[in-house]
C-alpha positions as CSV (number, residue, x, y, z in Angstrom):
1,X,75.9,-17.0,135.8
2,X,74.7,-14.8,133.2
3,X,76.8,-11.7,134.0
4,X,74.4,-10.4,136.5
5,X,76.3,-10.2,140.1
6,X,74.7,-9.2,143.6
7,X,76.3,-6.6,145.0
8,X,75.6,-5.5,148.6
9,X,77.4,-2.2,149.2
10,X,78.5,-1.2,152.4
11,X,76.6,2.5,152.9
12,X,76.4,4.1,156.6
13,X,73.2,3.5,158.8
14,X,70.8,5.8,158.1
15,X,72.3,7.3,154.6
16,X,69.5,7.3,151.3
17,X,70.4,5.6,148.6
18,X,71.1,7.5,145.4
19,X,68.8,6.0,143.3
20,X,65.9,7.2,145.8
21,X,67.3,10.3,146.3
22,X,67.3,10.5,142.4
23,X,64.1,9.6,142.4
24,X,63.0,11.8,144.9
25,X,64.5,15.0,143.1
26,X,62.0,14.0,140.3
27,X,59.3,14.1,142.3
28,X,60.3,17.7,143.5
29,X,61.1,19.1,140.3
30,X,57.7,17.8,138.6
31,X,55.9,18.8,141.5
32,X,57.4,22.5,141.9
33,X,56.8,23.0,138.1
34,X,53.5,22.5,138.4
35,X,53.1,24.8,140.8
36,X,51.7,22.3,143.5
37,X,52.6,22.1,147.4
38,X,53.4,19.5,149.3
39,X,50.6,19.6,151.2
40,X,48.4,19.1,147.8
41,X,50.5,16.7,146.1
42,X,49.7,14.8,149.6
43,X,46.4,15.2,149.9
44,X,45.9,13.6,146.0
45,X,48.3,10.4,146.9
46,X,46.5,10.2,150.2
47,X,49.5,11.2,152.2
48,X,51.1,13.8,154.8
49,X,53.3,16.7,153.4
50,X,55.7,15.4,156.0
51,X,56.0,11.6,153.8
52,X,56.1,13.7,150.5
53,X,58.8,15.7,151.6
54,X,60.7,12.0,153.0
55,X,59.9,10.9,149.4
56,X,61.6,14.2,147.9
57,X,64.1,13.7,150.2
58,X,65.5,10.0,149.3
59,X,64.7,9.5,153.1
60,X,61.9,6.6,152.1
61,X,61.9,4.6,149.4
62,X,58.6,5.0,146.9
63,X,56.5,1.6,146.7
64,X,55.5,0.8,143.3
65,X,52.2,1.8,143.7
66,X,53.5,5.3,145.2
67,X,55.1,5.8,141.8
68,X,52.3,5.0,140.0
69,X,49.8,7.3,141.7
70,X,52.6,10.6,141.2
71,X,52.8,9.6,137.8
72,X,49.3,9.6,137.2
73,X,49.2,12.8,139.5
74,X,51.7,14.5,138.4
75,X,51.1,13.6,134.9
76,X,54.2,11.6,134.0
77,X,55.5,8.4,132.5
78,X,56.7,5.9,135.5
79,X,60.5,6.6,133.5
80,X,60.3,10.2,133.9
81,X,61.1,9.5,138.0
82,X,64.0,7.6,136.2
83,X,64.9,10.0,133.4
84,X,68.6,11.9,133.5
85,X,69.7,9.6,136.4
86,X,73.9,9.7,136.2
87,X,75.8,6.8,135.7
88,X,77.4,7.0,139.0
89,X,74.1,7.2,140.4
90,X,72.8,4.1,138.6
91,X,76.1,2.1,139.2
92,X,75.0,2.1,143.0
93,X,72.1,-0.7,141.7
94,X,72.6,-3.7,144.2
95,X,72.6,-6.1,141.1
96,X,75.1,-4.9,139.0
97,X,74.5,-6.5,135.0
98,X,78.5,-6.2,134.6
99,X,81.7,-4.7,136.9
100,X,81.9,-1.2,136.5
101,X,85.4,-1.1,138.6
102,X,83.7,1.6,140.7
103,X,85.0,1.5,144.1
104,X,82.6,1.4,146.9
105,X,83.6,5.2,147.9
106,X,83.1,6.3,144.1
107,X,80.0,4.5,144.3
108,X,78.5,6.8,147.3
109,X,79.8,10.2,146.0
110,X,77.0,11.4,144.4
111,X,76.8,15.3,142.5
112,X,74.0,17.5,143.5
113,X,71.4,17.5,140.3
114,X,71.2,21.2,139.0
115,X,67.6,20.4,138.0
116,X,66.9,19.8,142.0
117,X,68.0,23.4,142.8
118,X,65.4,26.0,144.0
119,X,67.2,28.4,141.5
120,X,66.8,26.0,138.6
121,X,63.1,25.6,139.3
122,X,62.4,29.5,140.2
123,X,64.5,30.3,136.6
124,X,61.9,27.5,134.9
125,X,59.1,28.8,136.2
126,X,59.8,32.7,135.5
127,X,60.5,31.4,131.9
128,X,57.7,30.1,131.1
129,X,55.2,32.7,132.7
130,X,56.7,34.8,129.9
131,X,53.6,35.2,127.6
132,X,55.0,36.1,125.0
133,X,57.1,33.5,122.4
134,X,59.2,35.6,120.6
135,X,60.6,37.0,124.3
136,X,60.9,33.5,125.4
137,X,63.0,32.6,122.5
138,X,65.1,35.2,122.6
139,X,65.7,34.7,125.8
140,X,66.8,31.2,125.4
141,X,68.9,31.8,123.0
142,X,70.5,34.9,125.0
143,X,70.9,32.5,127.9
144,X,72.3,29.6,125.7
145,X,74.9,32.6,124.0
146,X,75.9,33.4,127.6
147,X,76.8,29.9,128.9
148,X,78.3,29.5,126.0
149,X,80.6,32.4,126.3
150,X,81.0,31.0,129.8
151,X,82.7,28.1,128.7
152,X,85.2,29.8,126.9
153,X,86.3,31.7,130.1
C-alpha cells in the first residue's frame, strides 16, 4: 500500500466527530462575527435555525454543497471551515496517510477552541467597533503586553 491505512475508530453512539465539530465552530465563529443569527444564516442556505445550530454543533455532518453555500454566504474560502484545526483533531481522520501512535482515547479527547467561546467572539466584536485606529492599536498591543506578563507568572 502506499502508506495510506483505513482506520475505523471505535467512538460512542451518538458522540460528533471532531473534525465536524471543528468544522462546526467555524461556522459559528464566522457567522457571530458578522453579526448574523441563526435564523438569517438559515434563511440564506435555505435551512432552519434549528439545522444551523446541529451544524455549529458537530451534531450533523455539512454536505459538500452545505459548505459551499456558507462559504459563499459567509464570504469565506471552503479552507477557512478547515483553518486552525489541531493536530489531535485532524489525527481522528478515518484514513490516516501514516501512524500517528495516537491511542484511540488520545484520539477522542478533544480541547475546547478558544476562538469558539462566546467571550472570544464578544472581545472580537467590541474590538473592532472601536472607530478609531490608533485606540485599536493600542489596545492590542496593551492586551498582547498583558498576556505576555501573564506568561511570566
Amino acid at each position: 500500500m502506499s502508506g495510506v491505512q483505513e482506520m475505523q475508530p471505535v467512538r460512542g453512539k451518538g458522540k460528533p466527530n471532531p473534525i465536524d465539530v471543528h468544522v462546526g465552530s467555524r461556522i459559528r465563529l464566522r457567522r457571530t462575527l458578522l453579526g448574523m443569527s441563526q435564523e438569517k444564516l438559515g434563511e440564506a442556505i435555505g435551512l432552519t435555525f434549528q439545522q444551523v445550530q446541529k451544524y455549529e454543533r458537530g451534531a450533523n455532518r455539512v454536505g459538500a454543497s452545505r459548505l459551499y453555500d456558507l462559504s459563499r454566504v459567509l464570504d469565506v474560502s471552503i479552507g477557512y471551515f478547515f483553518a486552525e484545526m489541531p493536530d489531535t483533531v485532524a489525527a481522528q481522520s478515518p484514513v490516516q496517510i501514516r501512524d500517528m501512535g495516537v491511542t484511540d482515547e488520545e484520539m477522542y479527547t478533544h480541547e475546547p477552541d478558544p476562538m469558539a467561546k462566546r467571550e472570544t467572539l464578544e472581545l472580537v466584536r467590541a474590538y473592532y467597533k472601536i472607530s478609531d485606529p490608533q485606540v485599536r492599536k493600542r489596545l492590542f498591543e496593551m492586551t498582547k503586553a498583558l498576556g505576555a506578563a501573564s506568561d511570566g507568572e
